[in-house]
Each structure stands twice: as C-alpha cells, then as structure tokens.
VOGU-40278 format. One record per residue (C-alpha): residue number from 1; x, z, y negated; residue in three letters. Coordinates in nm, 3 decimals, padded with zeros to 5 digits. Layout:
BEGIN
<k NUM, east X, up Z, north Y, r ALA> $
...
END
This chain:
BEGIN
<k 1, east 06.422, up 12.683, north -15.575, r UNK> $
<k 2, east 06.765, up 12.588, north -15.378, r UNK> $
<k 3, east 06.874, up 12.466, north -15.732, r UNK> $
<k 4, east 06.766, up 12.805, north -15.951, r UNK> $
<k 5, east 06.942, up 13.021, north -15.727, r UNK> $
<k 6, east 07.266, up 12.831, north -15.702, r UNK> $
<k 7, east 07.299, up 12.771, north -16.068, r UNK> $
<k 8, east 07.177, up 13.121, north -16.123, r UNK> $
<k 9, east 06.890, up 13.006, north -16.388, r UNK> $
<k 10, east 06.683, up 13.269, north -16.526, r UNK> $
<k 11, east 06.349, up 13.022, north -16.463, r UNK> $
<k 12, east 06.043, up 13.111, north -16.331, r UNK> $
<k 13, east 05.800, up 12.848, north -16.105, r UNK> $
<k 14, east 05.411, up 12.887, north -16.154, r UNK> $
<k 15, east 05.130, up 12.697, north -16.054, r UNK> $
<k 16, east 04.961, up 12.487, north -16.326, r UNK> $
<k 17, east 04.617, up 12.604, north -16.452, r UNK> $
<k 18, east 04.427, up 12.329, north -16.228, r UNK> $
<k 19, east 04.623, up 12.483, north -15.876, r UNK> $
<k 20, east 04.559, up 12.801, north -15.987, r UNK> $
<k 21, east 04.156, up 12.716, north -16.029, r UNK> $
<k 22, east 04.233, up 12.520, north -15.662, r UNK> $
<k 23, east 04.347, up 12.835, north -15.522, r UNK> $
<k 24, east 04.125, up 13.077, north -15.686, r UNK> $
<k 25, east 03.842, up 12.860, north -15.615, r UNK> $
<k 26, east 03.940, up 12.845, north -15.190, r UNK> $
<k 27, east 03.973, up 13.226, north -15.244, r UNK> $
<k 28, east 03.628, up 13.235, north -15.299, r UNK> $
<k 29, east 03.523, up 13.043, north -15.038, r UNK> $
<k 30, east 03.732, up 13.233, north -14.815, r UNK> $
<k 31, east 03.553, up 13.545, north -14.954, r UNK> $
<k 32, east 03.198, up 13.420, north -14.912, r UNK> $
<k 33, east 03.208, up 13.279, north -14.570, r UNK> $
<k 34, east 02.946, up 13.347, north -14.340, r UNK> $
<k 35, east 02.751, up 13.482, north -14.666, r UNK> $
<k 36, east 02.561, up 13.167, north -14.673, r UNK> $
<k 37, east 02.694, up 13.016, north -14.943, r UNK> $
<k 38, east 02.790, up 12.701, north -14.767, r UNK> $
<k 39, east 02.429, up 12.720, north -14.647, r UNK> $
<k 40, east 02.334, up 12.695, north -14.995, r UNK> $
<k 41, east 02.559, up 12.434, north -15.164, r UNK> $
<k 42, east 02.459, up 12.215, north -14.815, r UNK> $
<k 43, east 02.103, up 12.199, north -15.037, r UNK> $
<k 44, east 02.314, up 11.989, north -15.297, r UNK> $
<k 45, east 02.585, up 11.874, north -15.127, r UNK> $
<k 46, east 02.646, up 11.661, north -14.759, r UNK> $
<k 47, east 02.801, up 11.999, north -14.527, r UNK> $
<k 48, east 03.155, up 11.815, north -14.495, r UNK> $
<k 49, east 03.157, up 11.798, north -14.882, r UNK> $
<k 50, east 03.084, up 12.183, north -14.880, r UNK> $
<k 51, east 03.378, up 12.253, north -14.679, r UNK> $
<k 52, east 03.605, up 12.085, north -14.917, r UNK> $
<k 53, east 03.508, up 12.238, north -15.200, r UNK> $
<k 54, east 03.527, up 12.544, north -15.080, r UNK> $
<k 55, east 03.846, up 12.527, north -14.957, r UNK> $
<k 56, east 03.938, up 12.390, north -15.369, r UNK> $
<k 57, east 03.997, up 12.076, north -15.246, r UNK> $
<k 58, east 03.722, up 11.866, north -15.446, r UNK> $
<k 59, east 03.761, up 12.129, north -15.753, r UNK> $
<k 60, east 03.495, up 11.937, north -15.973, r UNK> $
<k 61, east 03.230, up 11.930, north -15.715, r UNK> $
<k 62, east 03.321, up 12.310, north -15.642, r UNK> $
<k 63, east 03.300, up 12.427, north -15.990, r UNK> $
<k 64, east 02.962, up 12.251, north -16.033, r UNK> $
<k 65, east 02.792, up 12.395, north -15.733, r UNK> $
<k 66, east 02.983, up 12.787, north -15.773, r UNK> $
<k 67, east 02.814, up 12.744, north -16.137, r UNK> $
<k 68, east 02.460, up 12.631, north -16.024, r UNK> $
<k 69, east 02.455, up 12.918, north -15.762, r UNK> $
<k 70, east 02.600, up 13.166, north -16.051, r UNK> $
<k 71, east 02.300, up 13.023, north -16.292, r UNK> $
<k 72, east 02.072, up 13.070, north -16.000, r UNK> $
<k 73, east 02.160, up 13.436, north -15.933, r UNK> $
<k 74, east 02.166, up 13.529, north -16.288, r UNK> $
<k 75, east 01.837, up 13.395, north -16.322, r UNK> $
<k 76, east 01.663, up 13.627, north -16.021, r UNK> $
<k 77, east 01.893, up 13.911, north -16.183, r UNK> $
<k 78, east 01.718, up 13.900, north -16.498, r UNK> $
<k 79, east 01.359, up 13.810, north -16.309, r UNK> $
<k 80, east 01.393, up 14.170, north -16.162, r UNK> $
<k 81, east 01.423, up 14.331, north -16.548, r UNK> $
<k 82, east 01.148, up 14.559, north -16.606, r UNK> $
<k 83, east 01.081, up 14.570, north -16.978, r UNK> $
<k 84, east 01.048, up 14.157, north -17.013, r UNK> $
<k 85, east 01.053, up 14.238, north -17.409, r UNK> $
<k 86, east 01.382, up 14.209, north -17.415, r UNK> $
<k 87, east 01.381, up 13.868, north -17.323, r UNK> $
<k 88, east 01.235, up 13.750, north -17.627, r UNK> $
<k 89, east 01.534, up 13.878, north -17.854, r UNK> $
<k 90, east 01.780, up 13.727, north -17.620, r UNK> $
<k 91, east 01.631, up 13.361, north -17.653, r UNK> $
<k 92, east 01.597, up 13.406, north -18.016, r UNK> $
<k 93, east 02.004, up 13.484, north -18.042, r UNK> $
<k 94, east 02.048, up 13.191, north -17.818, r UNK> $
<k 95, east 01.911, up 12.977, north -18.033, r UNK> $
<k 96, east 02.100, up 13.080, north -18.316, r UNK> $
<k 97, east 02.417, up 13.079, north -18.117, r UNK> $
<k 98, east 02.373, up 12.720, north -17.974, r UNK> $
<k 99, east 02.252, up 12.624, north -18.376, r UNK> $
<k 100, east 02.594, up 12.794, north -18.448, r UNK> $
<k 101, east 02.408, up 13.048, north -18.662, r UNK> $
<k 102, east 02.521, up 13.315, north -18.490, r UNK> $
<k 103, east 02.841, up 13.440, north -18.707, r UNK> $
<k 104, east 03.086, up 13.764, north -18.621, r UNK> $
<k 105, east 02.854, up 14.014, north -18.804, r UNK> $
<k 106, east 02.542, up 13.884, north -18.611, r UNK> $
<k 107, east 02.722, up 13.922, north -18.280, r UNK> $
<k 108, east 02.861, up 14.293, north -18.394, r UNK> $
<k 109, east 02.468, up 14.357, north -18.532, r UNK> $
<k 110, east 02.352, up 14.228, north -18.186, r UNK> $
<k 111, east 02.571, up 14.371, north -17.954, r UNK> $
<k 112, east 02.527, up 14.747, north -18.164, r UNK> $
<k 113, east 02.129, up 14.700, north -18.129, r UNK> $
<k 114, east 01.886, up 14.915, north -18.001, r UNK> $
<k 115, east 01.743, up 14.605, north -17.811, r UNK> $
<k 116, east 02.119, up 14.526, north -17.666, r UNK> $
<k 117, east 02.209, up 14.850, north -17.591, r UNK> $
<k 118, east 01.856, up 14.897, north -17.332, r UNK> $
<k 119, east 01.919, up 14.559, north -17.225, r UNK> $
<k 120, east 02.288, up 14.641, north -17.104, r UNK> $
<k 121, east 02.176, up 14.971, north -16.942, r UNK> $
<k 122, east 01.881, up 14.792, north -16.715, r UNK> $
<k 123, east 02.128, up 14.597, north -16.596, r UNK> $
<k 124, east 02.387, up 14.847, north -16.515, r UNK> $
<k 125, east 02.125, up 15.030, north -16.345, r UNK> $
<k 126, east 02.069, up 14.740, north -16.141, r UNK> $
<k 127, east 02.444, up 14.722, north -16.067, r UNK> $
<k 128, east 02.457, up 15.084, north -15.951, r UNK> $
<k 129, east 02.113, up 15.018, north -15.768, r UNK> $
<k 130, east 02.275, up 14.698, north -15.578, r UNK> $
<k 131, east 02.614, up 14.846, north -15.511, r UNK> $
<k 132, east 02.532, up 14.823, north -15.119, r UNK> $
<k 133, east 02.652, up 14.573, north -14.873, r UNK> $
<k 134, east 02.468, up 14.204, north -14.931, r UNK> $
<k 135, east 02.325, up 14.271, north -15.332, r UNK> $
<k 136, east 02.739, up 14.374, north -15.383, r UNK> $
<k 137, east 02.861, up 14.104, north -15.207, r UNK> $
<k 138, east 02.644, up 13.898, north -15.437, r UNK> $
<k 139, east 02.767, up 14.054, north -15.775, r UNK> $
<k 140, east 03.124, up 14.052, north -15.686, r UNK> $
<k 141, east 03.084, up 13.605, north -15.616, r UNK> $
<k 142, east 02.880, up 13.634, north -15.964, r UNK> $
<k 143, east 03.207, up 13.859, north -16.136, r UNK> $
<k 144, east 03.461, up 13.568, north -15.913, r UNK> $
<k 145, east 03.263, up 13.291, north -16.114, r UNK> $
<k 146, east 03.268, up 13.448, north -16.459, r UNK> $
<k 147, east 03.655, up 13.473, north -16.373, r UNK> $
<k 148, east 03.658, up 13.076, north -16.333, r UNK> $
<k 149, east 03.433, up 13.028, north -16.649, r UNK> $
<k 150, east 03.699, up 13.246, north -16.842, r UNK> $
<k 151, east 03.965, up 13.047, north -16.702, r UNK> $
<k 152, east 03.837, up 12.741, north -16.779, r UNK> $
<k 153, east 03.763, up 12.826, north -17.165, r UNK> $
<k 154, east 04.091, up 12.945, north -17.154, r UNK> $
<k 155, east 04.306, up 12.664, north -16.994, r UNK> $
END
C-alpha cells in the first residue's frame, strides 16, 4: 500500500474470490453462534473441526457442512407445504433440467405457470409467517448460503 501511495498509482487491492468465500464464510459463523449451528455440524464433524470452519479456516469442509444444513432446512421448508401437489410438477422439471431438457422457453413456461406461481406464494407466506426471532434467524443463514452457492457458480 506504502508503494501505491508514494508512486501515486491509481490501483485498487481486493481480496481474491477464495478470501472473500474465507471471510464471508467466518461471517456466517460469526452470525450463527450460539444458534446451534456448531451443535449441528458437531453431528458430522469432530467440535474442533467445527470451529475452524466456521471461522473459514477449513473452507472446503465449511462449504460442505453450510450446504448439508441448507439442504436440510430446505427440505423441512418444503415438508411444511400444504398443497403437496405441487411437488409432483417440481420433480418432473427436475428431471428435465438435470436431463438438460429443460431449455429457456420451458423455464419462462415454468416460472409463468399457474402451478409456479401458487408454489412461490406458499412459500412467501411461510416467509411472512416465520419472520419472528429463531424461524428468521433460520431463513436469513438459508439466504447467507444461497449467497455462497451464487458465488461459487460465479467465481
């Protein structure tokens, strides 16, 4: 920085995309303590590997265990849907997506269906409904980890 300044260079220093995911990641774990999170990963993991990765320090491990407890919550989210029916529809598009079947006018015909559309609204309710302390606590870790999944398809 000494340098930049004396030499008056119009540069700019930024962390890499893995110390970014470091620090974004110990963020988190900063966030969720005493949520019992570390409770949680300490099913998977030995407790002194816990606190490393949630610090970002053992970033693989971390990302692993923040997306297992991410695919656990979204599972009980979608548990607590009323009108199972929808279900069906979403499997069937999953399917076709992981077949790669599913082109752009598929995903504008799904995403503008009546099926979709209920879909998105149950789970907004939900949102609303869980707004309080814990369930929002919960949601905002969930919105943290689809941050990191972004990230990562991005980087």
């Amino acid at each position: 920085m000494a340098i930049i300044k004396a030499e008056n260079l119009s540069v700019v220093c930024r962390l890499g995309g893995f110390h970014t995911l470091m620090s974004f990641v110990g963020s988190v774990g900063y966030l969720m303590k005493g949520s019992g999170l570390e409770e949680l990963l300490e099913e998977v993991y030995a407790p002194n590997t816990v606190i490393h990765m949630l610090t970002g320090k053992q970033i693989a491990r971390a990302t692993r265990g923040l997306i297992l407890v991410y695919s656990a919550l979204t599972t009980l989210l979608l548990e607590t849907i009323e009108d199972q029916g929808h279900i069906e529809d979403f499997k069937v598009w999953y399917e076709k997506a992981l077949d790669k079947q599913l082109g752009y006018a598929e995903v504008e015909e799904m995403i503008s269906s009546d099926t979709f559309v209920a879909f998105s609204a149950q789970i907004e309710r939900k949102n609303q409904l869980w707004k309080e302390r814990t369930p929002g606590l919960w949601l905002t870790f969930m919105k943290y980890i689809e941050i990191i999944l972004d990230f990562i398809a991005a980087e």
